[in-house]
N, C-alpha and C positions, 0 to 999 in steps of 0.2 A: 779638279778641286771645287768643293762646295762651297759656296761663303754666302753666310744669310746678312743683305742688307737691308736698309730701311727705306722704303719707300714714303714721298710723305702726301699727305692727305688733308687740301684745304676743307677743314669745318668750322664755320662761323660758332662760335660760343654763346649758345644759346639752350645746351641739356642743362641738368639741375644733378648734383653729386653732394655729398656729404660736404659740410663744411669741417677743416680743420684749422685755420688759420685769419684772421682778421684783418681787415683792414686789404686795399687794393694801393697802399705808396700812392706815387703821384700820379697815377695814369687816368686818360682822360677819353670818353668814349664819343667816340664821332657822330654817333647815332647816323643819320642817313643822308649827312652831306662828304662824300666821297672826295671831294677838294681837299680835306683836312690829311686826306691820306693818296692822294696822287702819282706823291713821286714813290714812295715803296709800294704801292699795286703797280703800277707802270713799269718799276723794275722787275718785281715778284713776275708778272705776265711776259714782257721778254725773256726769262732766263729760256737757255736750249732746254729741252725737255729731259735730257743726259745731265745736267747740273741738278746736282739735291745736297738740300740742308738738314742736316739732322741734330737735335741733342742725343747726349749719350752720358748716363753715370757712370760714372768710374770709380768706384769705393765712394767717400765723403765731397767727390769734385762734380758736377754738372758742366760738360765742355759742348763746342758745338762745332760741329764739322761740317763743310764744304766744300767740295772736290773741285772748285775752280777759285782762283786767287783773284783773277780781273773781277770776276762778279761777285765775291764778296766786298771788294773795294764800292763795288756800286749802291750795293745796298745802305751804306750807314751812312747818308750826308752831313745833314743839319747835327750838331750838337746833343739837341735833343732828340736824334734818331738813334733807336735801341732795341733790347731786345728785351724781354721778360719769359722766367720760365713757371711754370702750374705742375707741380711736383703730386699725380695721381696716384692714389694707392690702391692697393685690388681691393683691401678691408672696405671701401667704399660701396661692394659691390654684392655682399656675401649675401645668399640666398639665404632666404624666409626674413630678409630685412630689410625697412624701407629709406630710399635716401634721402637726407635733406635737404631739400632746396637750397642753392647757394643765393644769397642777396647780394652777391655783387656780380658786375657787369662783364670782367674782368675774368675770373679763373672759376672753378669746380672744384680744387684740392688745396694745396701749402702755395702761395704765390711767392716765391724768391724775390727780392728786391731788383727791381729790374737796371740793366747795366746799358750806359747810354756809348754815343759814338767813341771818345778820347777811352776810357775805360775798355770796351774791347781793342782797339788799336795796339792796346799796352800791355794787351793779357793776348795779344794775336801772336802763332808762330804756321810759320807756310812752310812745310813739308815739302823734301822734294820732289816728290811727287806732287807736286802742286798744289797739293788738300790743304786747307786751313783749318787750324786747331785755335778756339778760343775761349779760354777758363774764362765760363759767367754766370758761378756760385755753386755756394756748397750746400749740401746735404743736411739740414739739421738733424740736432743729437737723437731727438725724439721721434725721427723717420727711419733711423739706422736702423739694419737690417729686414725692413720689410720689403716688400714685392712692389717697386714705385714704377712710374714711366712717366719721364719728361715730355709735357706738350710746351709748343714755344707760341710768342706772340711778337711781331713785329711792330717797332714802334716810330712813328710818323713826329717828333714835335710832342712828345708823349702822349698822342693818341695811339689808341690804340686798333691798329687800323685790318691786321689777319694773324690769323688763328690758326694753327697746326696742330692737328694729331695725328702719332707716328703709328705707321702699321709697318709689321715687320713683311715682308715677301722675300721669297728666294728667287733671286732672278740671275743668279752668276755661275749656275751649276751646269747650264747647258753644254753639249758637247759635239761635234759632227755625226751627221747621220748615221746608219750604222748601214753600211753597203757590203762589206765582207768582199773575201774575194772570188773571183768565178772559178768554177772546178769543170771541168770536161766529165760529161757523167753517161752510162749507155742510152741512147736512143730510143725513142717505144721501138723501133721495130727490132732494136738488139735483146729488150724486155724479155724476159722467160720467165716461168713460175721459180729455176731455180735462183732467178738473179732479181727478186723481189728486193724490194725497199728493207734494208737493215732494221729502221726502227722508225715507227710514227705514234703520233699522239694525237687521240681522238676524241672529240669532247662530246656529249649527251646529256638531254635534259632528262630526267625518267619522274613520271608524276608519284607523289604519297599518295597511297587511302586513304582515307580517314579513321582514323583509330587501329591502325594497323600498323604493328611492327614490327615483326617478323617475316622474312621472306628467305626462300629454299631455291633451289636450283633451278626446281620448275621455274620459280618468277623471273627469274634472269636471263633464263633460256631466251626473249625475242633479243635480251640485248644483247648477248653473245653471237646470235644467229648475224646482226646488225652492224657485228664488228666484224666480220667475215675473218677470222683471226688465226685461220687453218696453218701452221706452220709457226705460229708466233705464241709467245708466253707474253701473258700480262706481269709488269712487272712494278708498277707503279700504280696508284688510285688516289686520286684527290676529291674528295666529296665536300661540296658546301652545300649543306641539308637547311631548308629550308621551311618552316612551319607557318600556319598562318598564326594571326595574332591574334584571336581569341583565346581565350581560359588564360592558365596562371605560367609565367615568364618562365619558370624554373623547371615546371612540368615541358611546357612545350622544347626547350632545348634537351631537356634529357629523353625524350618519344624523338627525336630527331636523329638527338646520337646512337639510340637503340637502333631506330630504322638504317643509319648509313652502315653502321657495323655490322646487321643483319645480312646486308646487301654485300658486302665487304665477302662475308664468311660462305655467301653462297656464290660469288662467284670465285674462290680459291678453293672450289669442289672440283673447277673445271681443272685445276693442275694442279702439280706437286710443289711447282716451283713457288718459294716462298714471295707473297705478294705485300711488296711497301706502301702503308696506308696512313693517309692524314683523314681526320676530317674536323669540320668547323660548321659548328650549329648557330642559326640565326633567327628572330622573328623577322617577317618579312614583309614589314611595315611600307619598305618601297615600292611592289607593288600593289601595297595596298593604298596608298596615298597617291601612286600614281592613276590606278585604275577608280578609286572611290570619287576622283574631279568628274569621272563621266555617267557618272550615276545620281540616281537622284538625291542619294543619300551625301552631299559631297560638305554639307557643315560639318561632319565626321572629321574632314581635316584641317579643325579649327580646333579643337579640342585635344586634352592630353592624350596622354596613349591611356592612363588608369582610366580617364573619364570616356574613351574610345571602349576599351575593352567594357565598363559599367553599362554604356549604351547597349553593348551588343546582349547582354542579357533581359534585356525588357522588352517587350511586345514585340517576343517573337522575330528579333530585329534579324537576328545571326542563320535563322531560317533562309530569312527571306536573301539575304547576303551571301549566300551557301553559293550560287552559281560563280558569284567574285574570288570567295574565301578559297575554293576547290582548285584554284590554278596557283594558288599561291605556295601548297603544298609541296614540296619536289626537291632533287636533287641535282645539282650543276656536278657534272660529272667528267673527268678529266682521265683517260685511259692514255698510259705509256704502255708501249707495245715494241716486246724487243724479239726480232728472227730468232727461231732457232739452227744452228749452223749446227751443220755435218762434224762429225770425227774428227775430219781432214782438218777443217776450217779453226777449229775449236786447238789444235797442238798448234805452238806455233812450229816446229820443225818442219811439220807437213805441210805447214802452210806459206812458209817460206818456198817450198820444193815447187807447191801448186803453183806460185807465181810467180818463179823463175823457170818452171816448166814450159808455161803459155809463154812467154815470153818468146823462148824457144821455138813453137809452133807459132806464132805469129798471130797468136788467138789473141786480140787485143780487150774482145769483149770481157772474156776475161778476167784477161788481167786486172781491167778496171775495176771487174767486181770486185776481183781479192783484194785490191789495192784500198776500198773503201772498204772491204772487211778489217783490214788493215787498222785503217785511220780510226775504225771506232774502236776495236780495243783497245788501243793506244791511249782514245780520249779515257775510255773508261779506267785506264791505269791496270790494263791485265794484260799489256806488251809496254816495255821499255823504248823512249824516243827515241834510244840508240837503235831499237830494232831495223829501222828505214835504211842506215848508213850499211846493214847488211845486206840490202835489194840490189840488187845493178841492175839497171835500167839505160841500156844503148842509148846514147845521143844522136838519134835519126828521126826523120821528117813522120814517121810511122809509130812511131812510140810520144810523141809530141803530148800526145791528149792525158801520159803518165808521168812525161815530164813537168807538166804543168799545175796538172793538181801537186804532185811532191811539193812543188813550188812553194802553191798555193798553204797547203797544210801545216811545212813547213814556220811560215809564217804568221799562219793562226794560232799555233798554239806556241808562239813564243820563240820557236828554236832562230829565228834569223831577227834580227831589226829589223827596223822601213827600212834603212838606207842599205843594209847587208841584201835585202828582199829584192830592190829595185836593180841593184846589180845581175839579182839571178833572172831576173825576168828581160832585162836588156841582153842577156847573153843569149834568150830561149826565143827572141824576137829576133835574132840576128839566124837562129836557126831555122826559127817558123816564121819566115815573115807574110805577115798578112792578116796573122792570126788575129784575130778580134777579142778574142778572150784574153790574151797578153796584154792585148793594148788597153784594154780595161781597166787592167790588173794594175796597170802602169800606173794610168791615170788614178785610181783610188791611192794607190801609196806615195805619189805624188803630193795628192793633196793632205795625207798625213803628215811625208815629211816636212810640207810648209808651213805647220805649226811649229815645226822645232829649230825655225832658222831664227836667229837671233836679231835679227832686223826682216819683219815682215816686207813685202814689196808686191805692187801687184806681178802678176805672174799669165800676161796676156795667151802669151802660146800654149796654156795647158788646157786655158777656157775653149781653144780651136781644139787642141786635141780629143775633149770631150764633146764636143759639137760634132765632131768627124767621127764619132762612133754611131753615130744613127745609122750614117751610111753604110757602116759596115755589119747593119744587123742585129745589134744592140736594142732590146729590147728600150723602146721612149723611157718607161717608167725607172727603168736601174737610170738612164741617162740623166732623167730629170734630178733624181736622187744626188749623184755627182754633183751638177749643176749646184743642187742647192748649196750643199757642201763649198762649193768655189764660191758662192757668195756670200753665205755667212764666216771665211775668214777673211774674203774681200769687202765687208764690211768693217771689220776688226783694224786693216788698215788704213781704209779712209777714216777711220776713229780716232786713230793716232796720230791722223795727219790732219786732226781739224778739218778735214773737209768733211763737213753736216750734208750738203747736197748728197754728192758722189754714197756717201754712205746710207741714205734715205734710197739710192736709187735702187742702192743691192739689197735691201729689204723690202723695197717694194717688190724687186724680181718674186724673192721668197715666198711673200704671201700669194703673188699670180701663180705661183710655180706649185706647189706642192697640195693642190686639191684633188688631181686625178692621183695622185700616189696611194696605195693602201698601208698608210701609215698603222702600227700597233703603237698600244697605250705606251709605251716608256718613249718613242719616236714623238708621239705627238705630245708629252710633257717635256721632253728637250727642246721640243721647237719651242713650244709655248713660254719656257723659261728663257730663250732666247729672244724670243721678242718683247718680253716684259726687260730685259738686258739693257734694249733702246726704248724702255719705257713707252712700247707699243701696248697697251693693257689689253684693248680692246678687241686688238688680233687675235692675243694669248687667251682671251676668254670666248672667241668666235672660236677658237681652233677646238676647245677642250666641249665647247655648249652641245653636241651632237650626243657625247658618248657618255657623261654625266650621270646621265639618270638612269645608266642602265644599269644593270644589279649586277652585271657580270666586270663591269668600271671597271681596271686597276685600283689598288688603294691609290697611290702616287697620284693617277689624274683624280679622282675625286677630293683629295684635299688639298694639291696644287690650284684647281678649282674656285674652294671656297677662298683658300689665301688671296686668290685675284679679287673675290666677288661681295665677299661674308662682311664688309665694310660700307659696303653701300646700301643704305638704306630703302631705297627704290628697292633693289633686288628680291628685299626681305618679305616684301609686299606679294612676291608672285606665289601664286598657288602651288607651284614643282617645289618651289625652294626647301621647303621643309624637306619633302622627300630626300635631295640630296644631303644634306646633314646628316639626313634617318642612313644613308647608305654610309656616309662618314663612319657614324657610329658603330653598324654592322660591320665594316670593314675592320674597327681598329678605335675601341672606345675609348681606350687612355690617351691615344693620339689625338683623337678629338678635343677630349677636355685639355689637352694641353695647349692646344689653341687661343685656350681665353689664360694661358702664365701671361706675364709681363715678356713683353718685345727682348729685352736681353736675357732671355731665359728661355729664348724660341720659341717661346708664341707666337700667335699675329699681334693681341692687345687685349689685355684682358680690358681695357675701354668699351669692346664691343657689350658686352656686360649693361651699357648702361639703354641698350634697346633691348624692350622688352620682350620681342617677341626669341632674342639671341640669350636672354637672362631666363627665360621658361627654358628650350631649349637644352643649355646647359644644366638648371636645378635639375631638372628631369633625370637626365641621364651622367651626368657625372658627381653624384650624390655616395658619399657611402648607404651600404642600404639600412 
């Protein structure tokens, strides 16, 4: 389950926003004797880092929510301790207009009269889940319907002592690692040319020419040669065509989409069989912003992209640029590659016969292979799941390595539950004992099923269990994998149990644990959202900072990324930063601009808006044209 919460974000108020509304009531500003405001920064600085306070609109209501009851008790002493809310609107913000300075000390937008200690007490209701809900003010007439976001301010004695704004982040999506289960597969030295790999998927960079594009069989000819694809049909192609960023936006994606389609059509000269093709055209400003910091020319990535591309046409700039611009050109290119099968292989009558045949001879190598011929037509839906229930496959210590993928298979795509799963592989351990790939097997749905017990618990003997596979051979990095997996839902229960310690210590394992693993982008955004989960930020933006800037990024990590980042204003400062936005965009431009909606409309805040160099950024690229 996804659930986007609100992360929140001390900023002292001190930007300048449109004014709508007059007057700041009673509030009183401390200016820089921090006495005035002691006892609510001294609370605010103890809360656990897992407690957060948020507002939230609700139609015409402004409520405030905080997910622990003792520490909202602590927050509102004295009488005159309260809260006030700054009711912002995105109209504050809208490109090619400038804002007006606010002249009070106090808010930026509509300041809500603000509600002191006896008042929220009386409008407070505590949830059983422990979250406190507290109605403090409504929505005026003249706000209704537009795109708002409540910032809150904490009130000391009616000073006015911290300042929030809310950014939204998804930090609850996380899920365990994805370890899948071990299948018994032939050996190199059982390998034959006839029992090659079913299907792989190979990716290649191929550079553009310049001004070229069209390409024939001949041009294709070294990457075909490169794919050595003797026996296999292409059946898939994903092209992300890539131009550099000179001349005009509109020309250079359509010579891009020329170029991948041309490329497309000469390499479906090489077969009959019909080849399934995307592709997705982009300028490629990433690495031109990445590479333009190392040259001398690097004020380049200070400027727009209009007043980038205008430079490049004076003195000769785009000449002299040509050794940069020339690698910028090219195609990320994604080759699915599926065997082609014999006669035999291809009916399945014959193909049932083939592998109840080997069976028979005791040709296990075989078997295996039909048995994996098997499982992918299956996946692909050109054999029925009931197909398998027609195999028999002897229950002996020799057939083991067929009993256990069935197992395994079985599983993956659904046909057994965890707990239906765990039974077959204790029956198949009782037949093969020792086997290490059972015990694996165990352990991974083990740790499945302990999501689904109803009262979590630690679960010390399965943590040995996983320990005790190294010995037996078990590759460290699947081990570690596991491992991690047992601590991120052993943290889950030291959570529940109020133990902050015990549960700081299984995160700490986490982040020692999973550096040598070669995590892919959708692993390394679950973890990352998982450690933002315990309001680790820092982790979650170490974990994702490597792979960021690279063009080839997931969307998911490059805009989980900015969600962490695109708030702090330090960040905005660094030279790369642009680049990553510039890949945001490349990846997924409406997603982008929706970045800056209002927090309850899935943005992070359209707040961000009021830096400018995040206010260029967006006019630029999420403008009708």
């Amino acid at each position: 389950m996804r659930i986007a919460l609100l992360l929140f974000v001390a900023i002292t108020s001190n930007t300048h926003a449109q004014l709508v509304n007059e007057g700041n009531f009673d509030l009183k500003d401390p200016g820089r004797d921090l006495t005035k405001c002691r006892q609510i920064l001294s609370t605010v600085a103890a809360f656990p880092k897992e407690v957060r306070l948020s507002p939230r609109i609700n139609g015409d209501k402004v409520l405030l929510f905080l997910n622990s009851s003792d520490w909202f008790g602590a927050l509102f002493q004295g009488k005159n301790d309260g809260l006030a809310i700054d009711l912002v609107q995105k109209a504050q913000f809208e490109c090619g207009a400038a804002t007006t300075p606010s002249p009070w000390f106090s808010h930026n937008g509509y300041l809500l009269k603000p509600v002191y200690r006896d008042e929220i007490r009386k409008n407070t209701v505590v949830l059983p889940s422990d979250e406190v809900v507290a109605y403090v003010g409504q929505v005026p007439a003249q706000l209704a319907g537009q795109p708002l976001e409540a910032n809150y301010m904490l009130l000391q004695d009616k000073y006015l002592c911290h300042t929030v704004r809310m950014v939204n982040v998804d930090f609850h999506g996380w899920q365990l690692l994805e370890t899948g289960m071990y299948y018994d597969t032939l050996t190199e030295s059982q390998l034959t040319e006839k029992h090659k790999d079913l299907y792989k998927t190979i990716h290649r960079v191929i550079p553009f020419e310049r001004n070229k594009s069209e390409y024939n069989k001949k041009d294709v000819q070294p990457l075909i040669d490169s794919l050595n694809i003797t026996d296999y049909t292409i059946t898939r192609i994903s092209i992300k065509a890539y131009t550099s960023i000179e001349g005009d936006y509109k020309r250079n994606l359509s010579l891009q989409q020329e170029r991948a389609e041309s490329m497309i059509r000469a390499l479906q000269a090489f077969q009959k069989e019909k080849i399934e093709s995307q592709v997705n055209t982009y300028e490629n400003w990433v690495d031109f912003l990445n590479d333009i910091q190392l040259s001398p020319y690097k004020n380049l990535a200070t400027l727009s992209k209009e007043e980038v591309k205008d430079e490049l046409t004076k003195n000769n700039l785009q000449a002299k640029l040509e050794p940069i611009l020339k690698n910028h050109r090219k195609a990320v290119i994604e080759i699915q590659l599926e065997k082609r099968l014999s006669v035999r292989e291809s009916d399945p009558a014959q193909l049932k016969s083939l592998f109840q045949q080997s069976l028979i001879e005791k040709n296990v190598a075989e078997a295996l292979y039909l048995q994996q011929v098997i499982f992918y037509k299956i996946r692909k839906r050109e054999l029925p799941d009931a197909f398998l229930t027609e195999l028999t496959i002897p229950e002996a210590n020799e057939t083991g390595s067929l009993l256990l993928n069935r197992a395994s298979f079985e599983y993956d795509i659904g046909s057994t539950d965890v707990f239906e799963a765990i039974k077959v592989f204790e029956r198949l351990k009782t037949l093969l004992p020792g086997n290490a790939k059972i015990d694996y097997n165990l352990c991974a749905l083990q740790l499945e099923a302990w999501l689904y017990t109803d009262l979590l618990q630690p679960q010390d003997n399965l943590k040995k269990q996983i320990e005790a596979l190294r010995a037996k051979k078990i590759p460290d990095l699947l081990v570690r994998r596991l491992l991690i997996n047992y601590h991120i839902i052993l943290s889950e229960v030291h959570m529940r149990q109020q133990n902050f310690v015990a549960k700081d210590k299984a995160l700490q394992f986490i982040y020692q644990t999973y550096t040598p693993l070669k995590l892919n982008d959708d692993d390394l955004v679950n973890l990352a959202k998982y450690f933002s989960h315990y309001s680790m930020f820092d982790w979650a933006t170490r974990l994702l900072q490597p792979r960021v800037k690279n063009i080839a990024a997931s969307e998911d990590l490059v805009f989980y990324y900015l969600s962490l980042t695109i708030y702090n204003t330090r960040n905005l400062q660094s030279a790369g930063y642009r680049s990553i936005m510039l890949n945001a965009v490349n990846q997924n431009r409406s997603r982008f601009c929706s970045q800056f909606n209002a927090s309850s409309d899935g943005g992070i805040t359209f707040q961000l808006l009021r830096e400018p160099i995040l206010k260029k950024a967006y006019c630029e690229n999420c403008q009708p044209d």
